[in-house]
C-alpha positions as CSV (number, residue, x, y, z in Angstrom):
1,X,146.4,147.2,239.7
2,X,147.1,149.1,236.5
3,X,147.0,146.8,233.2
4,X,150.5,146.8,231.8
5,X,150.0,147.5,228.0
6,X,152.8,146.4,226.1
7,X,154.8,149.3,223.6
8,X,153.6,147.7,220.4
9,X,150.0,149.0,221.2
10,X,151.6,152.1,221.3
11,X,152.6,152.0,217.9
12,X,151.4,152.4,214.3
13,X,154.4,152.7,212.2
14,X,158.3,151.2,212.7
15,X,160.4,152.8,210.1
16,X,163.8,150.3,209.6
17,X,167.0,151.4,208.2
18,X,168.3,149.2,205.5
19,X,172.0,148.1,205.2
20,X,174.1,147.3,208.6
21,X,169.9,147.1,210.1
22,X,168.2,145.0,207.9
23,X,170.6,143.6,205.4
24,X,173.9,142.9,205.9
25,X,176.1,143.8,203.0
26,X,179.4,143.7,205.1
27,X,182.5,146.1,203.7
28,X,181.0,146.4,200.3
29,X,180.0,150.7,201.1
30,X,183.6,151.3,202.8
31,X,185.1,149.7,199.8
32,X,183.1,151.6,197.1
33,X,183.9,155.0,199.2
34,X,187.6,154.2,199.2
35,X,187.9,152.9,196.0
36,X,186.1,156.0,193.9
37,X,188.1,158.6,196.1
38,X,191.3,156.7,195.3
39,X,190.2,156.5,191.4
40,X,190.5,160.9,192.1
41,X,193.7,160.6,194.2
42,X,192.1,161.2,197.5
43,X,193.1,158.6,199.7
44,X,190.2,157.8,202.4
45,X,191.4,156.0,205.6
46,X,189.0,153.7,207.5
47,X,187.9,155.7,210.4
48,X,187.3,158.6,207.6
49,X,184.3,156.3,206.2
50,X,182.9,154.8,209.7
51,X,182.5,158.4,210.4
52,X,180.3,159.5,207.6
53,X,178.4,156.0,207.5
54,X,174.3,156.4,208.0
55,X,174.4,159.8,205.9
56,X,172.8,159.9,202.8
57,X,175.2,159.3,199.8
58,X,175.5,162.2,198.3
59,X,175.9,163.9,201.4
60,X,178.6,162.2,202.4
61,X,181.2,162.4,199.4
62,X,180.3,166.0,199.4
63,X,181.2,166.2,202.8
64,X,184.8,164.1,202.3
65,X,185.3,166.3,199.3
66,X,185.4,169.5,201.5
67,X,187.7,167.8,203.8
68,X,189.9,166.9,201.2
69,X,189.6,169.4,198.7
70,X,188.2,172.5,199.7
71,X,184.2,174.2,199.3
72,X,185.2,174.8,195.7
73,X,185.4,170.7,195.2
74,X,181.2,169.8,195.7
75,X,180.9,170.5,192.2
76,X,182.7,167.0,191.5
77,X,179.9,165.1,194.4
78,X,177.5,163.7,191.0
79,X,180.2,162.3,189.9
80,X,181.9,160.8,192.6
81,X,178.5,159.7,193.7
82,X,177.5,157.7,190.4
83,X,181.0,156.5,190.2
84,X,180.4,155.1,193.7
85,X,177.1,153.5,192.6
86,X,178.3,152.1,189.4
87,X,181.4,150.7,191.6
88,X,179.3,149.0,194.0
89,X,176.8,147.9,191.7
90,X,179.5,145.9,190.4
91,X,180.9,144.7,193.7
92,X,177.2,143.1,194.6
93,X,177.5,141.2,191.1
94,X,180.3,139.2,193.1
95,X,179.6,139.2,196.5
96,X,176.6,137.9,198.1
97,X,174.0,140.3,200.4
98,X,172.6,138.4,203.2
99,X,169.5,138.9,204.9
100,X,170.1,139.9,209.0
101,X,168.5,137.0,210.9
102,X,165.7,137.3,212.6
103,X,164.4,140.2,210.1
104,X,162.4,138.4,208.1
105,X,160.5,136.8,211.2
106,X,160.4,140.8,213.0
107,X,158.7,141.6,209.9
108,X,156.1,138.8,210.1
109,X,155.7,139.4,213.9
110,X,154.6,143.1,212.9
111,X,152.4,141.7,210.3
112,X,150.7,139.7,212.7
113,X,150.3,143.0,215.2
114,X,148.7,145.1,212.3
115,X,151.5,147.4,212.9
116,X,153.3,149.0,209.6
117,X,156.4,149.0,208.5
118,X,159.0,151.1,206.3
119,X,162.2,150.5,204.9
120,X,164.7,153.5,204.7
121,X,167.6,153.9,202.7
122,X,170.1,156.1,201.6
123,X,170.8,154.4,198.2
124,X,168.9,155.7,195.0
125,X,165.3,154.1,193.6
126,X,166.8,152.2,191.3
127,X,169.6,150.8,192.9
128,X,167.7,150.0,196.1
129,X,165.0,148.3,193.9
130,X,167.4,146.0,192.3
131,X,168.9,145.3,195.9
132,X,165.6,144.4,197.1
133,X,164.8,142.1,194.1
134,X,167.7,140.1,194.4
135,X,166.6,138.9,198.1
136,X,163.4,138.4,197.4
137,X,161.9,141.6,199.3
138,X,160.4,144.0,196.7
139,X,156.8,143.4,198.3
140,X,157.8,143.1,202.0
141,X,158.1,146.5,203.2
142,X,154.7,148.7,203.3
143,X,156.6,151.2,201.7
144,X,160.2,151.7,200.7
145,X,162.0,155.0,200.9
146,X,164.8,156.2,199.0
147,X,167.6,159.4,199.0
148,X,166.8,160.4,196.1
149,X,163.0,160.8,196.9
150,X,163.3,163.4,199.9
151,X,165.2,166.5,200.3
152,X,167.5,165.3,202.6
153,X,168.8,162.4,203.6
154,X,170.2,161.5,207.3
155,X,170.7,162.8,209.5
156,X,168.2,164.8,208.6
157,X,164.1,163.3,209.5
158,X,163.1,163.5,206.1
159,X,163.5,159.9,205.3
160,X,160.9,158.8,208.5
161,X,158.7,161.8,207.5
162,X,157.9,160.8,204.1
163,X,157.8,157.4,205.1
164,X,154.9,158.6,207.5
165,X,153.5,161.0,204.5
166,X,152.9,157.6,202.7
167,X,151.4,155.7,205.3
168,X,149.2,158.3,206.5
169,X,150.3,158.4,209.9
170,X,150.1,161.5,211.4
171,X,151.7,161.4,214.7
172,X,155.4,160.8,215.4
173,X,155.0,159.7,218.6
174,X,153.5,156.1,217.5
175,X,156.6,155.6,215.3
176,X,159.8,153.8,216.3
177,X,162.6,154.1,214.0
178,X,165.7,151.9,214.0
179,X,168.6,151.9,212.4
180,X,172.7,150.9,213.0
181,X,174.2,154.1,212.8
182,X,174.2,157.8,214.8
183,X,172.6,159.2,211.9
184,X,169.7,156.5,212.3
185,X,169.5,158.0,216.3
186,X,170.1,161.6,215.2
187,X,167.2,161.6,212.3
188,X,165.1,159.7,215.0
189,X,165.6,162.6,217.1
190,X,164.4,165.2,214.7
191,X,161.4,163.4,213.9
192,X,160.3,163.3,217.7
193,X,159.1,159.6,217.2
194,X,158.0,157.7,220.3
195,X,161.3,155.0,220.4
196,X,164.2,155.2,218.9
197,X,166.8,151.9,218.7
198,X,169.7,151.2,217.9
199,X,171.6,148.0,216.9
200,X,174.7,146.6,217.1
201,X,174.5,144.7,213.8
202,X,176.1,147.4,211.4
203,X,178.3,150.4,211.4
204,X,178.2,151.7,214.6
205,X,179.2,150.2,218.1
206,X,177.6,150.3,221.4
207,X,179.8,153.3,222.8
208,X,179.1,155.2,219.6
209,X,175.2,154.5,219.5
210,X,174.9,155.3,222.8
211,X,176.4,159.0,222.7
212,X,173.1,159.5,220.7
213,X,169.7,159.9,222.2
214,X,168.1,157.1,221.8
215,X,165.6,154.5,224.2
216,X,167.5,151.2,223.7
217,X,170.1,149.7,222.3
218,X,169.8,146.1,221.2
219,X,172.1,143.5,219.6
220,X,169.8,143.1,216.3
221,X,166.2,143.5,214.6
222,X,165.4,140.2,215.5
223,X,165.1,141.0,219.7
224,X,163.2,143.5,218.4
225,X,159.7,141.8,219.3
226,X,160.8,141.0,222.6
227,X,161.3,144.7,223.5
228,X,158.2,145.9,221.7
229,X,156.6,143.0,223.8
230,X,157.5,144.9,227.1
231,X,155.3,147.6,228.7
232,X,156.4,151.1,228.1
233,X,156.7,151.9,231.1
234,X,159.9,149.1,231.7
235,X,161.6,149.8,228.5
């Protein structure tokens, strides 16, 4: 009979996302989007922002600035996009961020496995540093990898590809990414890792996760062990 070998031993690297994955910040990004476009007399509706959630920042206003304004309008996206920082900079000063359950306990599982870990984010160094301070994570992650330190951000695979770069592992297909969003799936997909998943904790819903490729889909980081406990071959 062939030894079933569960899919952690199939993996040296899981790269995370960060808000909506990890953390749970809840409306504080759709708010900082609306209110900076409204502070320039765009007026962003709801569905306008759940669409472009998971991109990288910049990416994203430059993207609802097209829409709104025209080509000739990207070369307002630096300011938009540190108005938008500044604006939700302030909105964390009053509003608490909460860590996901069960992340803090999938992190010390992987610990315990030898497997690494990376957290992802489309936010800027310095911002995500001062996010990560505040809940007590600045040493958790093995590394931490920011939009500002990479080309491109998602849905682009730069973020998982540096974060690979830094841990020296060299083959995608001993990497799982997660992440909340279809730009988490879709950057998954363009770095060929061996497992992408998808949870319902953040942006994105079920429906929406699932029009992505991707290998599961489950409620939150913390049944995360529990699948990676499973043999690859029943995932």
């Amino acid at each position: 009979m062939k030894e079933e070998i569960p899919l952690f031993e199939h993996l040296d690297l899981i790269v995370f996302d960060l808000a909506g994955t990890t953390l749970q910040i809840g409306d504080l990004i759709p708010k900082a989007f609306q209110g900076i476009f409204q502070e320039h007399g765009i007026r962003l509706t709801d569905s306008e922002v759940l669409g472009i959630r998971g991109l990288s920042k910049t990416k994203a206003i430059e993207m609802l600035l097209v829409k709104h304004l025209g080509p000739s309008s990207s070369k307002m996206t630096d300011t938009l996009h540190q108005g938008f920082l500044k604006l939700l900079e302030a909105m964390f000063a009053k509003e608490e961020v909460r860590v996901i359950p069960g992340s803090e306990e999938t992190f010390q599982w992987l610990k315990e496995k030898k497997i690494l870990f990376a957290l992802n984010t489309g936010f800027e160094r310095n911002f995500t540093l001062m996010l990560l301070e505040r809940i007590g994570w600045s040493q958790i992650a093995d590394t931490v990898v920011c939009g500002d330190e990479v080309p491109e951000g998602r849905p682009a695979p730069d973020l998982i590809f540096e974060s690979m770069k830094r841990l020296n592992c060299q083959d995608s297909s001993r990497v799982a990414a997660v992440g909340d969003t279809q730009a988490d799936m879709k950057a998954a997909e363009k770095a060929q890792v061996g497992f992408a998943i998808g949870v319902l904790s953040g942006a994105h819903s079920l429906k929406q996760l699932e029009a992505c490729p991707n290998d599961r889909v489950i409620p939150s980081v913390k049944d995360l062990p529990k699948i990676l406990s499973l043999p690859k071959e029943k995932i």
